[in-house]
C-alpha positions in Angstrom: 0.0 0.0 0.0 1.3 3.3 -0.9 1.6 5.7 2.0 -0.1 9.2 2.1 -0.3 11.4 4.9 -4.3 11.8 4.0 -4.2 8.1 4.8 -7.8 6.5 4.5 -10.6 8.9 3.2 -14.1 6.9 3.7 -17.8 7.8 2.5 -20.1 4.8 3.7 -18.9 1.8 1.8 -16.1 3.6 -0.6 -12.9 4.0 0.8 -11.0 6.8 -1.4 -6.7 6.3 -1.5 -4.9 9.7 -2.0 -1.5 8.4 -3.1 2.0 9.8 -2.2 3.0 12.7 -5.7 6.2 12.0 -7.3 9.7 14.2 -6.5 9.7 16.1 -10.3 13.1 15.5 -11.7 12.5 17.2 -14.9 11.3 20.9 -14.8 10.3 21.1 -18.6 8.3 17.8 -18.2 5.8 17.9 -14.9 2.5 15.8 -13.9 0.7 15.0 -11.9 -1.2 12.2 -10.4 -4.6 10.7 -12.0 -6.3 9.3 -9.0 -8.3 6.3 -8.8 -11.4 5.5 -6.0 -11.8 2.1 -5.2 -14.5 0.9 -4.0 -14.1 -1.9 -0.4 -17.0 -4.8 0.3 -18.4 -5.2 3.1 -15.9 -7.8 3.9 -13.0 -5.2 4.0 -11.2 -6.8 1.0 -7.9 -5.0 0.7 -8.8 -1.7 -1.7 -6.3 -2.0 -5.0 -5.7 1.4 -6.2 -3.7 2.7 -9.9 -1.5 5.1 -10.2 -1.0 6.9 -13.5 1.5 9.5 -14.8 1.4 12.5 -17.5 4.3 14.1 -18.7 3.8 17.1 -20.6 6.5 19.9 -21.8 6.4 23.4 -22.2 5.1 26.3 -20.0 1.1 25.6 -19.3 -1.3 26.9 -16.5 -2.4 24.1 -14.5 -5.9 22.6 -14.8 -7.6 23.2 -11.6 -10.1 20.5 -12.0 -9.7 18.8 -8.3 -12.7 19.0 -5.6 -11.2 20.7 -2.7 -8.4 21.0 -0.2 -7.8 18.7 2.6 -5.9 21.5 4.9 -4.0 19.1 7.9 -3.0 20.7 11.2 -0.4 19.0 13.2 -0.2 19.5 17.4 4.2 19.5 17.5 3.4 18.4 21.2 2.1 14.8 20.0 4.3 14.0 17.3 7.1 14.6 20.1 5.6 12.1 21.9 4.5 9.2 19.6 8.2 7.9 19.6 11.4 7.1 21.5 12.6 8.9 18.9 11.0 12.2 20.2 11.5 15.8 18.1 14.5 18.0 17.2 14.9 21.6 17.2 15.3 22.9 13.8 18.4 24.7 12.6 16.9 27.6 12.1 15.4 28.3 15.7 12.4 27.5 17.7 9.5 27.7 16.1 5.7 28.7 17.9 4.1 26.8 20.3 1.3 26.2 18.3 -0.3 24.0 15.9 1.8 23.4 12.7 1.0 23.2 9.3 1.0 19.5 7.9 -0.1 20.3 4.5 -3.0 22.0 1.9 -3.5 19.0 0.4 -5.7 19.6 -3.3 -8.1 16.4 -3.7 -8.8 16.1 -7.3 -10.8 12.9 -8.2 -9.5 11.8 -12.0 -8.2 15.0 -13.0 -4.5 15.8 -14.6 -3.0 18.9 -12.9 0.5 20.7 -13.6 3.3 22.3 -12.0 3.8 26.1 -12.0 6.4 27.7 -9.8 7.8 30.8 -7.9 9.9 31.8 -5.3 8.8 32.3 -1.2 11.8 33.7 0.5 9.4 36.3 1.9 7.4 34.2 3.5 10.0 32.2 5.4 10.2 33.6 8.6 6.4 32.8 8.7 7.2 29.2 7.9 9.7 29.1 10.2 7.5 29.8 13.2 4.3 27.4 11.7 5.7 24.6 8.9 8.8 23.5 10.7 10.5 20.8 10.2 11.1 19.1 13.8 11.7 15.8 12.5 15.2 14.0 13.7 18.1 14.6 12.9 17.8 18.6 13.1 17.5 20.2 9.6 16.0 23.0 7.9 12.4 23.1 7.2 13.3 24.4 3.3 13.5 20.5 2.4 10.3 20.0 3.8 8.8 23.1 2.0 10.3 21.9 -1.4 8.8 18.0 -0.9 5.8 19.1 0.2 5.3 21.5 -3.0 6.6 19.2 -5.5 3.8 16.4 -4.1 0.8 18.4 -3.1 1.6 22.2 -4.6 1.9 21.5 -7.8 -1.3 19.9 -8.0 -3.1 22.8 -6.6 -3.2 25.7 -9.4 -1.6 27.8 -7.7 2.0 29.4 -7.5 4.4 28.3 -5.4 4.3 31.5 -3.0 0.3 31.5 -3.4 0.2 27.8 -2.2 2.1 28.5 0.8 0.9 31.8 1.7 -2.6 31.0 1.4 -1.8 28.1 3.8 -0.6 30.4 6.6 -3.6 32.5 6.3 -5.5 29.5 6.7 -4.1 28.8 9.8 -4.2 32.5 11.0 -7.4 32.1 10.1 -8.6 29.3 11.6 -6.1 29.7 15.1 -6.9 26.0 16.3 -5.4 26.8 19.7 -7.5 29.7 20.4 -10.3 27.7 19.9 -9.1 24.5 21.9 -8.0 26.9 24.8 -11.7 29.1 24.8 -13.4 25.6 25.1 -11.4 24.5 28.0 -9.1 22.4 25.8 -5.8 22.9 27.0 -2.4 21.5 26.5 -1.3 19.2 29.8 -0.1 16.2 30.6 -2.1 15.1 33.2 -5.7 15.4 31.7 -7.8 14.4 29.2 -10.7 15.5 26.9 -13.8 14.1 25.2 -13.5 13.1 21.8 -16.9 14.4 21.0 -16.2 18.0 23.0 -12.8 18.4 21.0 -15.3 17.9 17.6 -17.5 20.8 19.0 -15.3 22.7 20.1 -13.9 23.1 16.3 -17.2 23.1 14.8 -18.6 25.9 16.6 -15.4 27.9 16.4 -15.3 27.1 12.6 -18.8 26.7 11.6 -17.8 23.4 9.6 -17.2 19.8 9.8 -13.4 18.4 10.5 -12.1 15.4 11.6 -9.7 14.6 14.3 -6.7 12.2 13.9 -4.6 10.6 16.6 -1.4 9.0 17.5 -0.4 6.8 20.2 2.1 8.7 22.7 5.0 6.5 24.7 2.3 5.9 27.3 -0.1 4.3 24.6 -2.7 7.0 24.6 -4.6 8.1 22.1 -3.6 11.8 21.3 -4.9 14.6 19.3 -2.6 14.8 16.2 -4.1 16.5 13.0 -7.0 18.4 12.3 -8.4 17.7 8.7 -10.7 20.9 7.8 -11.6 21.3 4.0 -11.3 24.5 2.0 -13.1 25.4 -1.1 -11.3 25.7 -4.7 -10.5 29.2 -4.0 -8.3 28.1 -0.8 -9.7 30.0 1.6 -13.3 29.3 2.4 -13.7 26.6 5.1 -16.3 23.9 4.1 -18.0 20.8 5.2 -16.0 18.1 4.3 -17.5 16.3 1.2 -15.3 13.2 2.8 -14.0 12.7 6.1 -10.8 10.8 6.9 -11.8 8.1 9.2 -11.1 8.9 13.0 -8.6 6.4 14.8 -9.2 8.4 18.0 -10.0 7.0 21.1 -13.6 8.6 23.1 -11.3 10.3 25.1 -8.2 11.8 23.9 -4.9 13.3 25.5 -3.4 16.7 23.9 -0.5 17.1 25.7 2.1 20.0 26.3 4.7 21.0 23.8 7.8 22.7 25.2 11.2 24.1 23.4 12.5 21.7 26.2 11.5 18.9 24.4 13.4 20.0 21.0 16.3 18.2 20.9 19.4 19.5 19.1 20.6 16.5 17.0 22.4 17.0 14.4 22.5 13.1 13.7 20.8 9.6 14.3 21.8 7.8 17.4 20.5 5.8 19.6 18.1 7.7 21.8 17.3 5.8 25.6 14.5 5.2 26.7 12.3 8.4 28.2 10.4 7.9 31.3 7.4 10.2 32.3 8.0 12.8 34.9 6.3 12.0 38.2 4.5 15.3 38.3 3.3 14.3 34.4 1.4 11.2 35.5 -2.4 10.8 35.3 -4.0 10.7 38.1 -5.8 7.5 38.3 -9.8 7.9 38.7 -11.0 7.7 42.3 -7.7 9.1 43.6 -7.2 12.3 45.3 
């Protein structure tokens, strides 16, 4: 199966695959992907899916012929925590303690879409603070900025600066932790929160649908990871999602701190020990004082 961060999109019995976009090695011949919808019985025979690729040369516009955006918000504090590996600080500085930009994802069902592109130096000290990159070893988030435009950008329509500036306004915009914090959603590691509450807190400081996808931290809890919201064509008005990703959430959810002390600087890939949670980080177990 081919990995994609949108993972599995379902719609009653149709499960939709968003394959992983090529890394363009040609800049006179770009494409993108035709994607295919399988449908999945009710016996949850494995979905097959087809990839297929269009190269086409010369300078065209892109066809904007996909549905909508899948914009994906990422909480830093539980992708710290899903792994012994835990998070680095990037080289360029701490970023915000905030929620991070995964991606603005364009979900085009059978269309052809092509590349254009243009520079974003001034928007980097924006992307700095909200699309870092605080994967291990330590690195510089322009890697990630130029692999996640030459998957998911370049199928959007947009320029290069327009994709990623219309994705920080999108998350000024929407300003997640506000929300979570005004509903009594706060970051901690000794509580935790109603799936269902976390869902209404979003929708009634949105006014749309969005689902809610989690990870497992060191402690094997299920923790508030991505926010999937949809944007229209026009990547900026917030819709009901035509498709929600399926939740893997438990009915109760963790969303735990995120500190610059948990940033490590690595600058390679060694062995990390194993981490154990601070006493004064423990849950308290129900019934106890």
């Amino acid at each position: 199966m081919i990995s994609h961060p949108l993972t599995t999109i379902a719609t009653d019995s149709s499960l939709l695959y968003v394959p992983t976009m090529p890394t363009w090695s040609n800049a006179a011949t770009e494409s993108c992907l035709l994607y295919n919808i399988s449908v999945t019985m009710a016996s949850h025979v494995t979905a097959v899916f087809l990839a297929f690729f269009f190269a086409f040369s010369g300078s065209v516009a892109a066809i904007e012929n996909f549905d909508f955006y899948y914009f994906v918000l990422m909480w830093p504090g539980s992708y710290c925590k899903q792994s012994s590996a835990g998070c680095c600080l990037p080289k360029t500085g701490k970023p915000e303690v905030d929620f991070f930009v995964k991606g603005l994802f364009p979900t085009p069902l059978m269309e052809l879409l092509l590349l254009i592109a243009t520079r974003i130096s001034d928007l980097e000290s924006e992307l700095l603070k909200y699309w870092p990159n605080i994967k291990c070893p330590s690195s510089e988030g322009k890697y990630l900025w130029r692999n996640t435009w030459n998957a998911y950008g370049v199928c959007s329509g947009l320029s290069e600066h327009d994709y990623f500036n219309k994705a920080l306004e999108l998350r000024e915009k929407i300003d997640s932790l506000y929300i979570f914090n005004k509903n009594g959603i706060v970051s901690t590691d000794y509580a935790d929160y109603s799936l269902a509450d976390v869902k209404k807190a979003i929708l009634g400081g949105i006014g749309a649908s969005a689902a809610i996808r989690c990870s497992k931290n060191q402690w094997d809890e299920s923790q508030v990871y991505e926010i999937y919201l949809c944007v229209d064509k026009d990547a900026k008005t917030i819709i009901d999602c035509p498709v929600l990703p399926v939740s893997n959430c438990a009915t109760r959810v963790v969303f735990g701190s995120f500190t610059y002390d948990m940033l490590k600087n690595v600058t390679s890939l060694t062995a990390n020990p194993i981490r154990m949670r601070a006493m004064n980080s423990m849950q308290v177990p129900k019934g106890c004082n």
